[in-house]
N, C-alpha and C positions, 0 to 999 in steps of 0.2 A: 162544735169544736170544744175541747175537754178545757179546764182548769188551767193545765199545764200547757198546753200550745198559750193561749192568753196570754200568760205571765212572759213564758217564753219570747213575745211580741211585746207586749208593754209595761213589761214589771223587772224586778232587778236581774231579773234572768235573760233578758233580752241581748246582754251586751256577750253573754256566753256563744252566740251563735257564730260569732265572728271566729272565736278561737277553733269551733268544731272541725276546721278540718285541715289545723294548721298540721297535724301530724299524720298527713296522708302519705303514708304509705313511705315516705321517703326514709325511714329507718332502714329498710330493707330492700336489699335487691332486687327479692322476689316479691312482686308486688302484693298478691294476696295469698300468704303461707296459708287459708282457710279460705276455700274463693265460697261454701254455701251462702246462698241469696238469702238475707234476710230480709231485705223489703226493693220493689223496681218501682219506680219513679219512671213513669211516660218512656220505658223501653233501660232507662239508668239504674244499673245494681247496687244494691247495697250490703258488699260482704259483710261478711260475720268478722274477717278481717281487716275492711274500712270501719266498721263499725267499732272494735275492741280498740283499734290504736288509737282513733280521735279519742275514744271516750275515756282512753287515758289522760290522755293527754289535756282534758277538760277538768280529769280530778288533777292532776298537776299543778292546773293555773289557777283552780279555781277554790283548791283545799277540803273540794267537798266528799264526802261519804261514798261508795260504794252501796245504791239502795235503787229499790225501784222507781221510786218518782224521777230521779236523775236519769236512769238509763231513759223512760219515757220523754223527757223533758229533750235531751239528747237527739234523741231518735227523731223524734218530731221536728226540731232546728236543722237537722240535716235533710229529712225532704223537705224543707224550706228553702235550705240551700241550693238545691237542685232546681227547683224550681223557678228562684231568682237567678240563676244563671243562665238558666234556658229563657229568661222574660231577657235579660243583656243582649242575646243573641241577634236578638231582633228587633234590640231598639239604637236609635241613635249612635250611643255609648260605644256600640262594638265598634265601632273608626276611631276611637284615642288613639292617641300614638302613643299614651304611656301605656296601654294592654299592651300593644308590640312590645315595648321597651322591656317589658314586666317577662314577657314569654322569652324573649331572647337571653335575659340575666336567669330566668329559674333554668332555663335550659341547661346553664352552664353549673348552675348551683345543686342541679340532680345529678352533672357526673362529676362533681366535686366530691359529694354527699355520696356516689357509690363507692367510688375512689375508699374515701376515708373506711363505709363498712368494710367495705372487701379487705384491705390491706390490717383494718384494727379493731372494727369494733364486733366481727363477728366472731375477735378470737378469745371476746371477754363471756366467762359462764357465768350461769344465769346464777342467781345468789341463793346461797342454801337457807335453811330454816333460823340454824343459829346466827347466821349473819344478820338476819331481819330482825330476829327478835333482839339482838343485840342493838340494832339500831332504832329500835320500838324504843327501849328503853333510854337509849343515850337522846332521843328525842321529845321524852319527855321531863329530860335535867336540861339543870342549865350550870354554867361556869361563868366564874366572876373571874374577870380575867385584865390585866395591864400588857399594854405592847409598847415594844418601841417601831419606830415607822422608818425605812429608809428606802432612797429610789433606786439605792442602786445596791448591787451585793455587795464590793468591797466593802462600803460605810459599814455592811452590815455583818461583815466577817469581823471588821477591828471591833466593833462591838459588845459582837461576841465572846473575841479573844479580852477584852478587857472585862468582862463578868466572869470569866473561868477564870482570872490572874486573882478574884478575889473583891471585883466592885459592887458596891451593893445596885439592885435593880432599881432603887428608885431614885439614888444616887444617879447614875447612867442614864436616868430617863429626862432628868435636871439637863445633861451636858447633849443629850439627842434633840428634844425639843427646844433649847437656846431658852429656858427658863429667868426672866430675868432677877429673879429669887425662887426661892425655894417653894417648890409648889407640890401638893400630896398628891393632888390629882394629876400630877403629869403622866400620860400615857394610859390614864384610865378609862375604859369600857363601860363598866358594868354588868352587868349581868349577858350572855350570850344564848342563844338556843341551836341547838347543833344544825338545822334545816335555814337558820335567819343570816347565815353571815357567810363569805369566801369558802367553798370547801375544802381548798388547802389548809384557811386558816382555822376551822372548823374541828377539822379531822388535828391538827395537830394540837387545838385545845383541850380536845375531850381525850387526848390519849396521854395528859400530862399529870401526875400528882398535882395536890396541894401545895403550893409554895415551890414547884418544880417551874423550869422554864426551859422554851422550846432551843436549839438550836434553827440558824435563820431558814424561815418560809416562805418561800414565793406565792405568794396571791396574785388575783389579777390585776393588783394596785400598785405592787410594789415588794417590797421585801419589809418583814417581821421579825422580832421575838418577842415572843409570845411567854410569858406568867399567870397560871393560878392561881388565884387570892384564895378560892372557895369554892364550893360547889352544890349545887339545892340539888336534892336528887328526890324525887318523886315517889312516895314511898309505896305509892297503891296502884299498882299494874295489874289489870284483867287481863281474861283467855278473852272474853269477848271483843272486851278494847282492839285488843291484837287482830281478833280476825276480823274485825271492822274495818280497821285500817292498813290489814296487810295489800291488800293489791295499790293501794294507792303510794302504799309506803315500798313495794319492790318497786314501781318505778321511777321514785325518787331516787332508791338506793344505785337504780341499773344507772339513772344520769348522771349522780353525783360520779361514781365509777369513771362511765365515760368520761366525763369530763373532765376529770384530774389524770388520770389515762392515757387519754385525748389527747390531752396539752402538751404533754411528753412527748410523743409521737407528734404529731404538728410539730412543736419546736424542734424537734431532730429531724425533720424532713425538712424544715425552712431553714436549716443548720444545712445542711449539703447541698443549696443551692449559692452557698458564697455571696449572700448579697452584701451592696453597696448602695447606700443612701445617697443625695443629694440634697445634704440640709438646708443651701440656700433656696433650692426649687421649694422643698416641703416649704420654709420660714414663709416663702412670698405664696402657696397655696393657703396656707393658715389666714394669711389676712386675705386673702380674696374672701373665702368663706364666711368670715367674722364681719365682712362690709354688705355680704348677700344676706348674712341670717338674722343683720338688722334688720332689713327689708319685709321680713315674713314674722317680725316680733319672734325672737329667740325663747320668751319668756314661759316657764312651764305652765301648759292650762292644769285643771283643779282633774281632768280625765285626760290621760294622753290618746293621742292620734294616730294611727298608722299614717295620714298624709303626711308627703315628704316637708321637711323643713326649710329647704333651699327651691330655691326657683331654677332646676336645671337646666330648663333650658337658657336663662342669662348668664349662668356662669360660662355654660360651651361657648356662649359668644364671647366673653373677656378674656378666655384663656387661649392660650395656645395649646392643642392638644396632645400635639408632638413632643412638649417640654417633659424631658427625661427627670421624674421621682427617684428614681432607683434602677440599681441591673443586678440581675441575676443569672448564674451559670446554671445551665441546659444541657445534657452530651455535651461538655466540654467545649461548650461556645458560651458566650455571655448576651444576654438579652435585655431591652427597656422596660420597665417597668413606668408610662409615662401617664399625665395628668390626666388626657383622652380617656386611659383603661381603667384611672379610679372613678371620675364620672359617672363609670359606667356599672360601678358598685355602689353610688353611693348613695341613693335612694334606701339602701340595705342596713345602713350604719348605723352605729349608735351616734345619735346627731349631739350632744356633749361632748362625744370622745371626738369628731370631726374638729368640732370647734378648739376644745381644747388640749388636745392632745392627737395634735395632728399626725406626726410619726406614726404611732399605734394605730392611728385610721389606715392611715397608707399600708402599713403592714398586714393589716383585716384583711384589707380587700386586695393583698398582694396575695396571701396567701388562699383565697378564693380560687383568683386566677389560675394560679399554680396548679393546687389541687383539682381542678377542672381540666388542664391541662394535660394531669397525670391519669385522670380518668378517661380521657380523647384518647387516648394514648394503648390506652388497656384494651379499648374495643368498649366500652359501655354506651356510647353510642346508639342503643341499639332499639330495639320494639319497647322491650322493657322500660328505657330510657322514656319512649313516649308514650306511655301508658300513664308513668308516675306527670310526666308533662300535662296531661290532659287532666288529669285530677285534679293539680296543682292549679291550672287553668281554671278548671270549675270552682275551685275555690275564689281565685280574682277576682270573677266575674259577679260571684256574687256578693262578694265586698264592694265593688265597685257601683252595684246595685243599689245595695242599701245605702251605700255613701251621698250618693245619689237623691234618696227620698230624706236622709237628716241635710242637706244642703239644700232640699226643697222642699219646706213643709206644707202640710196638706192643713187648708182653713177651713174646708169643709167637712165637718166630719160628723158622722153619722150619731142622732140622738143615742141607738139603741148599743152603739161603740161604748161613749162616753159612758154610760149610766153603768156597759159591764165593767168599764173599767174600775168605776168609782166602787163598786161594790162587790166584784171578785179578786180585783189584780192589788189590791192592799193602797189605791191610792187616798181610799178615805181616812187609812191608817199614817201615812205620809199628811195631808192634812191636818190632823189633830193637832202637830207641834209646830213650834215656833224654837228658834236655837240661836245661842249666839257660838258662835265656835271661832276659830285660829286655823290653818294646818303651813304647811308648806309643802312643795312636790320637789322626790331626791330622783336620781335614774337609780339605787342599786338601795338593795335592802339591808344592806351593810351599812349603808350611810344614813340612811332615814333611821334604823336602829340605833349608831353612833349619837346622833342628834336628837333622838328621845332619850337616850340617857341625861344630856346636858341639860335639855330641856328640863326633864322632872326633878335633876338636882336647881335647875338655877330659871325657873320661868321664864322670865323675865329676858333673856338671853333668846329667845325665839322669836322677836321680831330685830333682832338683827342679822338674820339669814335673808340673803338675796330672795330668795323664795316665798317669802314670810307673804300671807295673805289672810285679810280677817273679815266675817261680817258678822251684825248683830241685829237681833228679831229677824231673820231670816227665817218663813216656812219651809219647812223640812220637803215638802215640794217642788220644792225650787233649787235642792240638790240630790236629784235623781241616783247620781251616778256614787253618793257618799253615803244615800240614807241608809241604808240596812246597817252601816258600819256609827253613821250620827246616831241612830236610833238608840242602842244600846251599848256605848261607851261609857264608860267613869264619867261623872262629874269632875273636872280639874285635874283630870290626869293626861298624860302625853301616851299615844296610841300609835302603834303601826299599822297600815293599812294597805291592802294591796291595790292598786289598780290594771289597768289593761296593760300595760308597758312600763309601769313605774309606780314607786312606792311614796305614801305619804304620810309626815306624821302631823295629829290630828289629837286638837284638846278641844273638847266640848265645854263651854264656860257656862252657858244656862239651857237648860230646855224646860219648853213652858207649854203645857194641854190646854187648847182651846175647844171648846164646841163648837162645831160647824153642821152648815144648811149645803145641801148640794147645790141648790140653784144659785148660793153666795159665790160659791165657788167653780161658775162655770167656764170662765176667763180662763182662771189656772190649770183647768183639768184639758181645755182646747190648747194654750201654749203647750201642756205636758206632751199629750198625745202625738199635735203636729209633726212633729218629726220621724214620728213611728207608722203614721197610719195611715201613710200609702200604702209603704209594707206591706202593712196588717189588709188593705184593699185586694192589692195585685194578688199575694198570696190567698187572699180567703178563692179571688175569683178565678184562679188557677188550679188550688183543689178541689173547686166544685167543677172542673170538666178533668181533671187529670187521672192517669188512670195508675191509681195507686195501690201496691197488693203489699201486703206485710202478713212475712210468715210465723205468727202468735205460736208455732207450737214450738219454734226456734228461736223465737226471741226469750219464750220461756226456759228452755232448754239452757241455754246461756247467762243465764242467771247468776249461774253458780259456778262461771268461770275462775 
């Protein structure tokens, strides 16, 4: 086994497996617009077009380069995944009722997701040169920017109208924020990066002069207007820069698109359904929820989880399923929108916004519905339909696998494991330090950006965030899931960081080199492992009888996609 499977298994590349195959296929209708095999797994193909979308979609999450070790690295996690889905099949596991539950919701979620391409997003074209390169650039400035914040549009129309009648901005930002004196930094930012914040609010930053300010912007938070103070602009742009980071950067460009797009469409289609809330049903679902997600500690870990955050099945016992959230108009009849049908989304949600901002939850997963609905409706139903199900499937399964082996680690593990890890997968290099650091965990990179600005004006201010968490002589081994980002941070600086589901920001206070014995440290190198190296077992013992064909003269070919 190469370098890269290894790492891929027990090094900081390990956690990318999960994501590989989040983007199967389900962009598109047609399930493989490029069906040549590039590599079959035990009778399972691996288009050139399962291939190309995961592996976008891995540089999307993961920020990384278009190169050959990645597309290897890649390649390799996904006959992994194949493989552990096929080890599911036959063990235990396959009887959870949450698999059912999981098949039944993607089911409905793949003719939502046709719905949506078919009717909008197959009528967006593909992004020209100068588009890109324009966005090359605008993403390597940044804007210093002040807002004002409001939840609703009116607030933020009078606002408006009272800054064109001649008030100053930061006057107006005194009487929006309820300032109790005068304050310079009210509604200030900091610096922004066009890829790090809201793309509404993004897009409307970078398209504003100096000292210009926005008329109001819908984000996904609320309503803005938006002021530039300034702007750093980047003065040294390469050709190579560019074509290094253009594939990875058109499919930022294609999402951000979508998604501002998107929104539009969505909201005009949840617009002609006429809905009708039931705020006291939502008020008394909000505190079910807030009494369940004590239960399972609410509290952000240091890596987020795909496990759900509520215990579903004791909320179906306390509720009534029948109780009417909302209704909406159908062909001219009106329809429930009730507690039973959010349940049934909600494993899906973003579990902050559940909790607190329960309407908008309700709304997510009304709007699911619907759009599923509208897909039932169209005929997508169909082979196609279960084609992208079964992929999606194989993905589960093999989450559910691995979930599986970190919920039950292995104490036995093998000398000749241990010693490669110690000495190929960088754990000897994780060993050497000792750190004392700070961070906190945000859900949105908007907000952990927001609060590294506070942070690096005002320190001191970062352990009064609910989130706030610190250790100190802590080995850099003992946060697996932080070190590449611990490793080489600023001394005393505040830092954003990405993780699997959520952003964190993160100040290194000391890091200190030790000299180390491998045998000192065979305690820490069996906790590290444990969790992985079942894994690393089943799989090793699965590709030595599996029968795996990879076609090298097409994987090279594609290269240079």
């Amino acid at each position: 086994m190469n370098v890269f499977k290894l790492r891929a298994v027990l090094g900081t590349a390990l956690f990318l497996s999960v994501l590989l195959l989040s983007g199967c296929s389900k962009e598109t209708a047609q399930i493989d617009a490029d069906d040549r095999v590039l590599a079959t797994v035990n009778g399972v193909d691996i288009s050139v077009t399962w291939f190309e979308q995961t592996y976008i979609n891995f540089l999307i999450q993961t920020g990384g380069d278009d190169n050959e070790v990645n597309r290897v690295i890649h390649l390799d996690n996904l006959i992994d995944s194949i493989l552990l889905a096929e080890a599911f099949e036959v063990s235990d596991l396959a009887d959870d009722a949450g698999y059912d539950a999981f098949l039944q919701r993607q089911k409905q979620s793949i003719l939502a997701e046709r719905y949506f391409d078919e009717a909008f997003l197959f009528t967006l074209e593909a992004p020209t040169d100068d588009e890109l390169r324009r966005a090359f650039a605008l993403s390597k400035d940044q804007v210093i920017v002040r807002h004002l914040f409001f939840l609703n549009q009116e607030d933020a129309s009078a606002s408006f109208e009272r800054l064109e009648s001649g008030v100053g901005f930061l006057e107006e930002a005194q009487t929006v924020f309820e300032t109790a004196s005068f304050d310079s930094s009210a509604g200030y930012l900091g610096p922004v990066k066009y890829y790090s914040v809201d793309d509404a609010f993004a897009e409307a930053a970078f398209n504003l002069e100096v000292d210009e300010y926005s008329a109001p912007v819908r984000s996904r938070f609320g309503y803005h207007i938006i002021r530039v103070e300034n702007r750093i602009i980047e003065p040294l742009l390469t050709e190579s820069n560019y074509q290094t980071s253009r594939r990875g950067l058109s499919s930022q460009y294609r999402l951000r698109k979508r998604r501002l797009e998107g929104d539009r469409f969505v909201r005009s289609f949840m617009e002609e359904r006429s809905i009708q809330v039931n705020p006291v049903a939502i008020g008394a679902l909000q505190s079910l929820l807030r009494d369940f997600s004590n239960e399972v500690n609410p509290r952000p870990e240091i890596v987020a989880s795909r496990e759900q955050n509520f215990e579903i099945d004791s909320l179906r016992y306390h509720m009534n399923p029948s109780t009417e959230l909302a209704t909406y108009e159908w062909d001219g009849e009106r329809y429930s929108f009730t507690a039973g049908d959010y349940v049934f989304w909600l494993e899906d949600l973003p579990f902050q916004e559940a909790l607190g901002r329960t309407a908008a939850s309700v709304g997510r997963a009304m709007r699911n519905q619907l759009l599923a609905r509208a897909g039932d409706e169209e005929g997508y139903d169909d082979a196609t339909a279960a084609a992208l199900l079964e992929r999606d499937a194989l993905q589960e399964r093999s989450t559910l696998m691995r979930r599986y082996f970190r919920e039950n680690p292995v104490q036995d593990i093998d000398e000749a494991l241990m010693r490669k890890a110690y000495d190929t997968a960088g754990l000897s290099k994780q060993l050497q330090y000792k750190v004392d650091l700070e961070w906190a965990i945000f859900n949105t990179r908007a907000e952990a950006e927001r609060v590294s600005q506070l942070v690096s004006l005002e320190p001191d201010r970062f352990r009064n965030f609910e989130a706030y968490q610190s250790q100190t002589d802590v080995p850099l081994f003992d946060l697996p899931d932080l070190a590449q980002h611990v490793r080489g941070a600023p001394i005393g600086e505040s830092v954003v960081v990405g993780l699997r589901e959520s952003w964190a920001v993160l100040r290194v206070l000391r890091r200190m080199r030790q000299d180390l014995d491998w045998e000192e440290h065979r305690e820490a190198i069996v906790r590290q492992l444990a969790p992985f190296a079942g894994e690393y077992q089943l799989v090793s013992e699965k590709r030595a009888s599996a029968e795996i064909d990879v076609d090298q003269v097409l994987f090279d070919l594609i290269k240079t996609f």
